[in-house]
N, C-alpha and C positions, 0 to 999 in steps of 0.2 A: 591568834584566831583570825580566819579568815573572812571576808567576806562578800558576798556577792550579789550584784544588782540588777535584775532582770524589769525588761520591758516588753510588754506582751498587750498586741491589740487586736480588735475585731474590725470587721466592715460592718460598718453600717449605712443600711438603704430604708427605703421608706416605711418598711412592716417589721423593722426589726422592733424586739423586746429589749428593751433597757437591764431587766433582768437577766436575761437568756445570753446578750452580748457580755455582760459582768460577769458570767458564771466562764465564760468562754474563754475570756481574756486568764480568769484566774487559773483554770484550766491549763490554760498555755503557760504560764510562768513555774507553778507547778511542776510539770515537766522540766520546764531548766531546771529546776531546784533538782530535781530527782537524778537529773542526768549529771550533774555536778556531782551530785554526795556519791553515784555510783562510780564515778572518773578519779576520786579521789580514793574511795576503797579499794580499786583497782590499782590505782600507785602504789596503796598503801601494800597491798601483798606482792608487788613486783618489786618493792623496795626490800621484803621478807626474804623472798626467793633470792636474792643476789648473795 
């Protein structure tokens, strides 16, 4: 099993939402997650095709 460790930030200035920047960051990590499992099912059928 593998596994994968993402780090995902926001900027923060003087009017930001503590919540809004939380949702942002998770947002971003998210995405790594999604683009990894999709790089992997793509291995996964390239390794099929051969």
């Amino acid at each position: 099993m593998a596994r994968l460790y993402a780090q995902a930030g926001a900027g923060i200035v003087a009017d930001s939402k503590p919540e809004l920047e939380q949702l942002e960051c998770e947002n971003k990590a998210r995405a790594l997650f999604s683009a990894a499992e999709e790089a992997l099912r793509y291995a996964g059928e390239a390794r099929i095709g051969q």
